[in-house]
Biotite code that builds the C-alpha atoms (Angstrom):
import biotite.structure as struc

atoms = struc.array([
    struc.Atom([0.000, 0.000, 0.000], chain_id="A", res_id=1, res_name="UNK", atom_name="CA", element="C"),
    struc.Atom([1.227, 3.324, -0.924], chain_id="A", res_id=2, res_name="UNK", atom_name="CA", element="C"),
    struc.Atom([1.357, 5.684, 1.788], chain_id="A", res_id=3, res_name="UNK", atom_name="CA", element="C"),
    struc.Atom([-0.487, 9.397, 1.632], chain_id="A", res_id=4, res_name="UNK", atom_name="CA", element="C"),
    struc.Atom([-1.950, 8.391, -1.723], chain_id="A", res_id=5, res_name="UNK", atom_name="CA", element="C"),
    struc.Atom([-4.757, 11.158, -1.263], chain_id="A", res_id=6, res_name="UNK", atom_name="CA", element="C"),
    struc.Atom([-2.761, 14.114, -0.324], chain_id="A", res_id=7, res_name="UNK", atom_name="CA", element="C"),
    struc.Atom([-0.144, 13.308, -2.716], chain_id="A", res_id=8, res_name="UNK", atom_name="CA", element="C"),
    struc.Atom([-3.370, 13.257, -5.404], chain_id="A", res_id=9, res_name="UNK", atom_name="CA", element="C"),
    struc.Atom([-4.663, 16.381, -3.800], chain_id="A", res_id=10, res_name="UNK", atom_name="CA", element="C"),
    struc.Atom([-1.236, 17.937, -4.063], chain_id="A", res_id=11, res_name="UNK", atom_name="CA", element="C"),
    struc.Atom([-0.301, 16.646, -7.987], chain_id="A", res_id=12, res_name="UNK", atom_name="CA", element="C"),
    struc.Atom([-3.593, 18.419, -8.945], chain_id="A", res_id=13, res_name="UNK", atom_name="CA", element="C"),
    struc.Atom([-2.654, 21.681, -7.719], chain_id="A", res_id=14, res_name="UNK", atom_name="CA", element="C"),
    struc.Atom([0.768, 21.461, -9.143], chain_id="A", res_id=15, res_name="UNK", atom_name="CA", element="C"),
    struc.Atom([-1.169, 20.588, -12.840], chain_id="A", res_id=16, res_name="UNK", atom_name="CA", element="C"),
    struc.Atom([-3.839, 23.567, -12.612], chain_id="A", res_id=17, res_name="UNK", atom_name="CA", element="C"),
    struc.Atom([-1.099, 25.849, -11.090], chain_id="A", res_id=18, res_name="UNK", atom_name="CA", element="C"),
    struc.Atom([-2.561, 26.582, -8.047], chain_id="A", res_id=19, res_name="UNK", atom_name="CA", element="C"),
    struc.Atom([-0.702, 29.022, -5.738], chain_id="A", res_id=20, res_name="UNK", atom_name="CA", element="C"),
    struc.Atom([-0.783, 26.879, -2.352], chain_id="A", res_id=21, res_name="UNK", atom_name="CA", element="C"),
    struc.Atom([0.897, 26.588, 0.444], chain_id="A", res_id=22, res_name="UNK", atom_name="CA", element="C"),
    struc.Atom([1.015, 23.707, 3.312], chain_id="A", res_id=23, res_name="UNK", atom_name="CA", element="C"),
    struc.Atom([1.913, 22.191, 6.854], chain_id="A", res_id=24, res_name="UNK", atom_name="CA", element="C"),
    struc.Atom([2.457, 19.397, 7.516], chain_id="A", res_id=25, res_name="UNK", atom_name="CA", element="C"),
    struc.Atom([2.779, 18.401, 11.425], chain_id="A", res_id=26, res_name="UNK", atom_name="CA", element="C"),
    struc.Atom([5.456, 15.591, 11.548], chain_id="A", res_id=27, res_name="UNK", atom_name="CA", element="C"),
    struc.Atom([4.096, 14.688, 15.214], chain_id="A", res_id=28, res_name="UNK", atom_name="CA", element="C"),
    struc.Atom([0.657, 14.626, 14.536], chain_id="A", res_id=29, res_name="UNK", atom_name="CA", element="C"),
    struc.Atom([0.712, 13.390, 10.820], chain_id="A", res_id=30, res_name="UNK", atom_name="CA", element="C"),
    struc.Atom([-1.933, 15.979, 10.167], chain_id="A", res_id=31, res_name="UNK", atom_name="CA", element="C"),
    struc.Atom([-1.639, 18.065, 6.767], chain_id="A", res_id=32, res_name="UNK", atom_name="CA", element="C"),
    struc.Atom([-2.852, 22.089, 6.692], chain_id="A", res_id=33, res_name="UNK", atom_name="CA", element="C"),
    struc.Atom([-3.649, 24.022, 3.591], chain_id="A", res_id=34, res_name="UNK", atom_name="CA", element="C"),
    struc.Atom([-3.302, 27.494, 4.297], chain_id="A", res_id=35, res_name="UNK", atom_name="CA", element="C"),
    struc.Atom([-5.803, 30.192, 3.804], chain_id="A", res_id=36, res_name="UNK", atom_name="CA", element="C"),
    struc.Atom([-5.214, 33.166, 5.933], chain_id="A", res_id=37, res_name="UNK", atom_name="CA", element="C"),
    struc.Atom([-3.957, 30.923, 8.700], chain_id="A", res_id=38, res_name="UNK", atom_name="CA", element="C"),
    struc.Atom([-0.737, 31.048, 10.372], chain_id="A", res_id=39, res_name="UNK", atom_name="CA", element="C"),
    struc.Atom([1.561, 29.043, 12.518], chain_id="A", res_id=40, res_name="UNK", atom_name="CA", element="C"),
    struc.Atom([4.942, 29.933, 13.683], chain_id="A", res_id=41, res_name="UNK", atom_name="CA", element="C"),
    struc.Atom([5.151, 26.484, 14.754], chain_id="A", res_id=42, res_name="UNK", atom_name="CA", element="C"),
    struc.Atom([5.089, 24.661, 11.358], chain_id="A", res_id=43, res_name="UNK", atom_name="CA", element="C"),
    struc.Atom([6.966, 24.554, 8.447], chain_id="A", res_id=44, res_name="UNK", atom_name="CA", element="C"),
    struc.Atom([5.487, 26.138, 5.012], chain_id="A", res_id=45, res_name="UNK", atom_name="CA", element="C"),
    struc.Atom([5.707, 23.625, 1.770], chain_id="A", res_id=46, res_name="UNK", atom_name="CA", element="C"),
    struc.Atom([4.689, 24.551, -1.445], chain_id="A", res_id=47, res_name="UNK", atom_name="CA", element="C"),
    struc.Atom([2.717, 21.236, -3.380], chain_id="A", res_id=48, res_name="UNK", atom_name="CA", element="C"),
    struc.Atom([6.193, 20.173, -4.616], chain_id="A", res_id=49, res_name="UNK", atom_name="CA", element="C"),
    struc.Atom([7.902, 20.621, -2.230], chain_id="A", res_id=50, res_name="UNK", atom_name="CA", element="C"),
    struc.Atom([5.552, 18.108, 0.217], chain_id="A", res_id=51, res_name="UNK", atom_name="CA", element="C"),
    struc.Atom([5.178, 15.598, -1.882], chain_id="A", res_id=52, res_name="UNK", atom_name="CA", element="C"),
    struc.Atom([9.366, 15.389, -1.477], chain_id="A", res_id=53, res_name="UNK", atom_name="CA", element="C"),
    struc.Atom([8.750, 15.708, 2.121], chain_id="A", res_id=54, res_name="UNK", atom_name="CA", element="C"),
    struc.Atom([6.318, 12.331, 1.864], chain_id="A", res_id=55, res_name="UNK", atom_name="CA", element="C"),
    struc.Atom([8.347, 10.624, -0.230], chain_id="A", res_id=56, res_name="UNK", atom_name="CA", element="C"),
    struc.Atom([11.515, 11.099, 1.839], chain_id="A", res_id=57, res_name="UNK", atom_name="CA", element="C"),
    struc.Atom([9.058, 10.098, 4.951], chain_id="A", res_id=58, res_name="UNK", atom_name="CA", element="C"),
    struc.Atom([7.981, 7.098, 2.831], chain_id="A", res_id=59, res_name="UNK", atom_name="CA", element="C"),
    struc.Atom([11.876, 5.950, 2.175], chain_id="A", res_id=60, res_name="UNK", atom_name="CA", element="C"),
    struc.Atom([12.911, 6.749, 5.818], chain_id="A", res_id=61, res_name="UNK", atom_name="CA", element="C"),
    struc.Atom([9.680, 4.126, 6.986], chain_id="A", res_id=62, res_name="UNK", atom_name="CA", element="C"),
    struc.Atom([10.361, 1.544, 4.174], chain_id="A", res_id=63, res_name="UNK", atom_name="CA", element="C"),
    struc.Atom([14.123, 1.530, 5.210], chain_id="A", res_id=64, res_name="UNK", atom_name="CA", element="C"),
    struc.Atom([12.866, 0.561, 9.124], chain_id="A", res_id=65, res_name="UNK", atom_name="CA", element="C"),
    struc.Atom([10.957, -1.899, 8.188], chain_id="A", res_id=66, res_name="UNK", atom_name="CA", element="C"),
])
């Protein structure tokens, strides 16, 4: 099973129609924030491309555990 196979969908799309995004993504929690006109100085920012990198390194790091 491939791991975060809906946000990495979600995230393709935006790249494809160009969409100027930005994301969280809480390592801790696993939880993944789009950004409207929300803030937190406690998260990191990703753009689409860059967080599907991030979830493929994560994927790599987990497969390499196991």
């Amino acid at each position: 099973m491939n791991k975060y196979n809906n946000i990495k969908r979600i995230l393709r799309n935006q790249i494809d129609k160009g969409v100027k995004s930005l994301w969280t993504f809480d390592e801790e929690k696993k939880e993944f924030n789009y950004l409207y006109k929300r803030f937190d100085d406690k998260l990191k920012i990703y753009t689409p491309q860059q967080l599907i990198d991030k979830l493929e390194e994560k994927v790599k790091e987990n497969d390499s555990r196991n």
